[in-house]
C-alpha positions as CSV (number, residue, x, y, z in Angstrom):
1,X,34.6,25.7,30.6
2,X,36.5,22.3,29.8
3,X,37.0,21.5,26.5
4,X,34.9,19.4,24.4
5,X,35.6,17.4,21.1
6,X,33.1,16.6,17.7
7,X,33.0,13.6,16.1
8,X,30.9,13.3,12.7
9,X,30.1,10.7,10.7
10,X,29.3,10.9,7.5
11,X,27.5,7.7,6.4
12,X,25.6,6.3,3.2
13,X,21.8,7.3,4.2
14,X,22.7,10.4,7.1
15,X,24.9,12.0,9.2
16,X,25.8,11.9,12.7
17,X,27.3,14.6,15.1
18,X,28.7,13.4,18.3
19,X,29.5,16.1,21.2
20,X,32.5,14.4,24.1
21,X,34.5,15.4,26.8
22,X,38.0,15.3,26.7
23,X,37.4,12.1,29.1
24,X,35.3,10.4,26.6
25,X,31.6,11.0,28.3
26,X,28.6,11.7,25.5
27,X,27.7,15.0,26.2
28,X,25.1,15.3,23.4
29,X,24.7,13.7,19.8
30,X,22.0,14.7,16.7
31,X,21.1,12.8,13.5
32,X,20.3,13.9,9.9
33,X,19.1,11.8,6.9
34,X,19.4,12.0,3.2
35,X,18.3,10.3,0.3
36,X,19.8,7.9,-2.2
37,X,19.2,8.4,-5.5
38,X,19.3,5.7,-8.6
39,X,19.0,7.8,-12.1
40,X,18.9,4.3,-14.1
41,X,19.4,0.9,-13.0
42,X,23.1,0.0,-11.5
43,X,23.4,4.1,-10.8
44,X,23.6,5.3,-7.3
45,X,23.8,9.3,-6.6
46,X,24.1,11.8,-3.6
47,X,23.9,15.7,-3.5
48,X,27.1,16.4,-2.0
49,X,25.6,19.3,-0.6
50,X,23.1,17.2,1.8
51,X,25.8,16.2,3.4
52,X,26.7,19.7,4.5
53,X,23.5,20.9,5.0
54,X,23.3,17.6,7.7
55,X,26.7,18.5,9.0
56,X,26.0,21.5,9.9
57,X,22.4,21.4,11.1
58,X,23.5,18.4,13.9
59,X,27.4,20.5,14.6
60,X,25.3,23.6,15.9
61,X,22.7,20.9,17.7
62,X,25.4,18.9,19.5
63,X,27.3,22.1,20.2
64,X,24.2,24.4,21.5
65,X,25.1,26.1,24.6
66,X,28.8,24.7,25.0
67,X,30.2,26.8,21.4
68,X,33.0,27.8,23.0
69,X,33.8,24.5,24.3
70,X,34.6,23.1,21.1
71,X,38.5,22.2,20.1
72,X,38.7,20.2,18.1
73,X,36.9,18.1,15.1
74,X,37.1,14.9,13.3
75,X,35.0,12.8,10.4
76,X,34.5,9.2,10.2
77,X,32.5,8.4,6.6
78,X,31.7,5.8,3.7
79,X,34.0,5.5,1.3
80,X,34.8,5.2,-2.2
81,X,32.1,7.6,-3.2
82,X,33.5,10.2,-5.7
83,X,32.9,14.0,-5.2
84,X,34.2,16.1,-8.5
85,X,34.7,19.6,-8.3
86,X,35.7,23.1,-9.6
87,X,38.0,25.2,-8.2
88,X,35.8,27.4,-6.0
89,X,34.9,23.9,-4.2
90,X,31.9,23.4,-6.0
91,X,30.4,20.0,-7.0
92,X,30.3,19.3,-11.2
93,X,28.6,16.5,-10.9
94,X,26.2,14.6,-8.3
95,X,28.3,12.7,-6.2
96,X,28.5,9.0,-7.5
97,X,28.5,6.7,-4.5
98,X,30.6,3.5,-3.3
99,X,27.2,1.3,-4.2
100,X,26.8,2.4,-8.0
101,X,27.9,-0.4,-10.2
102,X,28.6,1.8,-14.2
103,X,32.2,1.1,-14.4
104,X,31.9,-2.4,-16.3
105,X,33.6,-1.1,-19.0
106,X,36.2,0.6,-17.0
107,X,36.9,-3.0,-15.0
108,X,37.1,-4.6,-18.0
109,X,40.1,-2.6,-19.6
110,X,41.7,-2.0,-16.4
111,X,41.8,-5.8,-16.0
112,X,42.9,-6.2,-19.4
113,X,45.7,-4.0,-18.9
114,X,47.0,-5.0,-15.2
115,X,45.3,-8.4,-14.5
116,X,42.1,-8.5,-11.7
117,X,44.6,-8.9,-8.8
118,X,46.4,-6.0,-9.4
119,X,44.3,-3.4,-7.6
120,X,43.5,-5.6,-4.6
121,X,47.4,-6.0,-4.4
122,X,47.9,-2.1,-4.4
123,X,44.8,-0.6,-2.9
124,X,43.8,-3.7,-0.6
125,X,40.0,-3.2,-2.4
126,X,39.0,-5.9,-5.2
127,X,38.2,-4.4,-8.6
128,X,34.8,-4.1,-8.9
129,X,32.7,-2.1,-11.1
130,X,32.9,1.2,-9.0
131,X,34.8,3.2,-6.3
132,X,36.9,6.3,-7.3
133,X,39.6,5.2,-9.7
134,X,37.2,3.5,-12.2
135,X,34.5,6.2,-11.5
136,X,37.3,8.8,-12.4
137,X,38.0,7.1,-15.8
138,X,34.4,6.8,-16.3
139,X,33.7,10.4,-16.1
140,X,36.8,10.6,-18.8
141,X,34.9,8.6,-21.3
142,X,31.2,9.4,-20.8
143,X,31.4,13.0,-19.7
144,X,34.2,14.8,-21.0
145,X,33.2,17.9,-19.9
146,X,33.0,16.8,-16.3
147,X,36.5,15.8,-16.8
148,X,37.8,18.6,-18.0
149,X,35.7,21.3,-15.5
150,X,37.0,18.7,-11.9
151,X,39.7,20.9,-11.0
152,X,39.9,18.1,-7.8
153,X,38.2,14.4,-8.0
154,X,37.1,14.1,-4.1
155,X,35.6,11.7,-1.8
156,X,33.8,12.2,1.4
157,X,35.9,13.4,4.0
158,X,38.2,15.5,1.6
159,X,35.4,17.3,0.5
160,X,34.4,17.6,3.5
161,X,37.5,19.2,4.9
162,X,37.8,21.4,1.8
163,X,34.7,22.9,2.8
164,X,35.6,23.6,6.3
165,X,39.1,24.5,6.5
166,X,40.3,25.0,2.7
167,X,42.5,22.3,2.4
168,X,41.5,18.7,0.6
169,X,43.1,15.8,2.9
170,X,41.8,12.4,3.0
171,X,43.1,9.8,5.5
172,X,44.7,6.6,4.4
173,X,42.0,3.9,4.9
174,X,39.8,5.9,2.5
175,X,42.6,6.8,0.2
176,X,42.4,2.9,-0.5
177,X,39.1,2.5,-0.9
178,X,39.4,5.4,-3.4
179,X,41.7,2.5,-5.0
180,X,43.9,5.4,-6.0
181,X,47.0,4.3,-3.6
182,X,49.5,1.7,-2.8
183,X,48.3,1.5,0.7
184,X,51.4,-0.3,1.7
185,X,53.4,3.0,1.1
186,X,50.1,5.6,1.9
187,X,51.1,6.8,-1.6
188,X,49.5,7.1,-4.8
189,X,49.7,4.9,-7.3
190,X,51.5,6.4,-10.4
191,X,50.2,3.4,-12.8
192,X,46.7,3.4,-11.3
193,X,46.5,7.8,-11.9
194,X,48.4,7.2,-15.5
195,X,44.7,4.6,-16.0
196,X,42.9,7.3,-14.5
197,X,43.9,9.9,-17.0
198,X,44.9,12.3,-13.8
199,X,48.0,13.9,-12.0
200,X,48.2,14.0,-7.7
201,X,47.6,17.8,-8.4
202,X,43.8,16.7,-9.0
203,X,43.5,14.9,-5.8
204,X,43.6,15.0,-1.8
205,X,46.8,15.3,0.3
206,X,46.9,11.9,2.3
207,X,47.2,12.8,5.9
208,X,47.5,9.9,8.5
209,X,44.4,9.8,11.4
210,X,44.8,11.4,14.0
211,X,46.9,14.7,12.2
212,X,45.8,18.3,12.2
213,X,44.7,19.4,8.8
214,X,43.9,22.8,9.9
215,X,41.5,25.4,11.9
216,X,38.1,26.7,10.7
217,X,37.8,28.9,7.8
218,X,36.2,32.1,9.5
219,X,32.6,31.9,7.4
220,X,32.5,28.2,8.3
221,X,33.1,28.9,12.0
222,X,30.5,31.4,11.8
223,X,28.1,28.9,9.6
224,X,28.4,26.4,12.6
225,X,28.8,28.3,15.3
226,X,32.0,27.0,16.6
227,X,35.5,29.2,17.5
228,X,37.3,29.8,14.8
229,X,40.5,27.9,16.7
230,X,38.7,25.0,16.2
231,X,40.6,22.2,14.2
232,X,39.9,19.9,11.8
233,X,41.6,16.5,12.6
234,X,42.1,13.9,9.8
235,X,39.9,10.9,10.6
236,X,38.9,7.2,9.0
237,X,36.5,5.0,6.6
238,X,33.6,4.5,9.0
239,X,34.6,0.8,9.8
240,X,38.5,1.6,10.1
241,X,37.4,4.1,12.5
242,X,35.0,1.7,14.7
243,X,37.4,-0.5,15.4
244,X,38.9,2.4,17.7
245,X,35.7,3.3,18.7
246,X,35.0,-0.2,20.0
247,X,38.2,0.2,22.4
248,X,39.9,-2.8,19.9
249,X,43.6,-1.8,20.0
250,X,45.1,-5.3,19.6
251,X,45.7,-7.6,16.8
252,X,43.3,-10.5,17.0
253,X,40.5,-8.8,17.9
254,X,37.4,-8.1,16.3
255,X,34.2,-6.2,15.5
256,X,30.9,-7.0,14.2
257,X,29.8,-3.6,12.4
258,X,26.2,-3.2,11.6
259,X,25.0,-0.2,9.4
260,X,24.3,0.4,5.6
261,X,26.7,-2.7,4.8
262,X,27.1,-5.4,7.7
263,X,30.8,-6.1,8.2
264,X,32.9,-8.2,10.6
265,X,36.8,-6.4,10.9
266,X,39.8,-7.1,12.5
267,X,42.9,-5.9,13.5
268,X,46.1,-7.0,12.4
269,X,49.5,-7.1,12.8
270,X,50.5,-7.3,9.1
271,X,47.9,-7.2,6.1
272,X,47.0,-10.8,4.8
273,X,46.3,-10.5,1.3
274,X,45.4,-14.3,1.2
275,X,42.8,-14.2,2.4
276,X,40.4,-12.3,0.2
277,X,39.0,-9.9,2.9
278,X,39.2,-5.8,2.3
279,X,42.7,-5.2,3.6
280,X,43.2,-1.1,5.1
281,X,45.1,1.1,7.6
282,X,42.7,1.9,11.0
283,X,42.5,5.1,12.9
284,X,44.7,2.8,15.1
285,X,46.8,0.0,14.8
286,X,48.4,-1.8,12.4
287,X,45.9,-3.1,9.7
288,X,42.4,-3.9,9.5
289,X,40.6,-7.2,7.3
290,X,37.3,-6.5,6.5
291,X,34.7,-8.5,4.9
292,X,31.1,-7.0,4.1
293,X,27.4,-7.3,3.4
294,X,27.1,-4.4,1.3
295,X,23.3,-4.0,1.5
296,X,22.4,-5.6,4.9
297,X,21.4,-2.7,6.4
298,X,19.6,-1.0,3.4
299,X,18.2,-4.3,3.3
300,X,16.7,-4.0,6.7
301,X,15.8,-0.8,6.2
302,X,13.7,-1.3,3.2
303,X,12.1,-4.6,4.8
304,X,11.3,-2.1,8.0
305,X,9.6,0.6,6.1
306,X,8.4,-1.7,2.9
307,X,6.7,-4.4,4.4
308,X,6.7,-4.5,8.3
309,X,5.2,-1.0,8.4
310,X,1.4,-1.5,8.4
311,X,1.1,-1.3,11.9
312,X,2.9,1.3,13.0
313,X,3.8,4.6,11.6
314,X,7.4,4.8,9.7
315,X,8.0,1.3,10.6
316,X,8.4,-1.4,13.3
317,X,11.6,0.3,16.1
318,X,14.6,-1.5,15.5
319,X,15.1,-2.3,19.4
């Protein structure tokens, strides 16, 4: 049997699983929804553990019947969503997501202390009033005992691969969403972790797309069905990872990503800071500026479901 390759992605409102050849042809793919949750106003919350439950309900749906085929495994995902847990992988907290807006007090002394361009210059993200770094220092103040209990603070695809193979990596464009790095040198930041209150020990190894992080734990293999050779491969933020998707391997050109948020990226030769836009490392390439919508697509969705629903069931199709 030739071998086949997975391809997840691990978005804001579901998950999708993504069965190829090794000559690119969709052999199969599956979807899986979850819920948002806003506690209070400004709050935005996930159960990390929907996200598994979604992985691996549409891995052994893409894979039915071709198990064996299976070599290999990668994630695409949203970023900047923050995943604390203890040290037998378990989540202390539910995970806050990329959307939730708490941190005002966190901005506010971090800009006090480094000035507001500061972590746009070293993560390529603006400071805004969320994403890991801030979210980490928020936990620090408000739940102390979340703090202390976090033996790692995760996002999405580290989690993720902690869960399936044992080992916490996280690729570089969502290391600087995370706003945890200087994403000129794929490095954390030691004055952005010394705000945090946190050491590297408490966070992912960076791993560049496109590098093994490692096979299968056996129970995992066995949970989705897959060979136990099968190997995780470090992947991208969502939109970092369209780009390669899209076939866009040269600077200068661009794609228009619809989804969640709405974005319009581009690859680059060299980052450009001037210009404002969300500046990262792709699955390929040099560098990617983004600029985004954050809510278009929740937007749509909502508009879909909300108000142009009376006529059909679930809402009007989107094509």
């Amino acid at each position: 049997m030739d071998r086949t390759l997975i391809g997840i992605d691990i978005g804001t409102t579901g998950l999708k699983s993504i069965l190829v050849s090794e000559a690119g042809e969709i052999l199969a793919h599956a979807y899986s929804g979850y819920a948002l949750r806003a506690p209070s106003a400004g709050r935005c919350e996930q159960d990390a553990e929907d996200w598994w439950r979604a992985l691996v309900k549409t891995v052994r749906e893409v894979a039915s019947g071709r198990e064996e085929s299976v070599a290999a495994i990668s994630l695409s995902s949203q970023g900047g969503t923050l995943v604390p847990v203890d040290g037998d992988f378990r989540p202390v907290h539910p995970a806050i997501v990329w959307s939730d807006v708490r941190c005002e007090e966190q901005r506010r002394r971090f800009a006090s202390r480094f000035g507001e361009e500061t972590m746009y210059q070293k993560s390529g993200w603006k400071l805004g009033r969320g994403l890991n770094a801030l979210q980490i220092r928020w936990l620090g103040d408000n739940r102390p005992d979340v703090f202390k209990r976090a033996a790692l603070f995760l996002s999405v695809p580290d989690y993720i691969s902690l869960r399936m193979t044992g080992r916490a990596a996280v690729d570089p464009s969502n290391a600087g969403i995370n706003q945890l790095t200087d994403i000129r040198r794929r490095a954390y930041d030691p004055a952005i972790l010394d705000f945090v209150g946190i050491g590297e020990s408490r966070l992912a190894e960076i791993v560049p797309s496109g590098e093994p992080i490692g096979n299968l734990l056996p129970a995992v293999a066995g949970e989705l069905g897959l060979p136990k050779a099968a190997l995780l491969v470090s992947g991208a933020h969502d939109q970092y990872a369209a780009l390669l998707g899209a076939g866009i391997t040269r600077a200068g050109e661009a794609l228009i990503g619809t989804g969640t948020a709405w974005v319009i990226i581009a690859l680059t030769d060299e980052p450009d800071f001037s210009s404002g836009f969300s500046q990262s490392v792709p699955a390929a390439g040099n560098w990617g500026s983004m600029v985004a919508i954050s809510f278009g697509g929740v937007s749509l969705d909502w508009f879909r479901t909300s108000v142009a629903s009376s006529e059909r069931e679930g809402g009007i199709p989107y094509s």
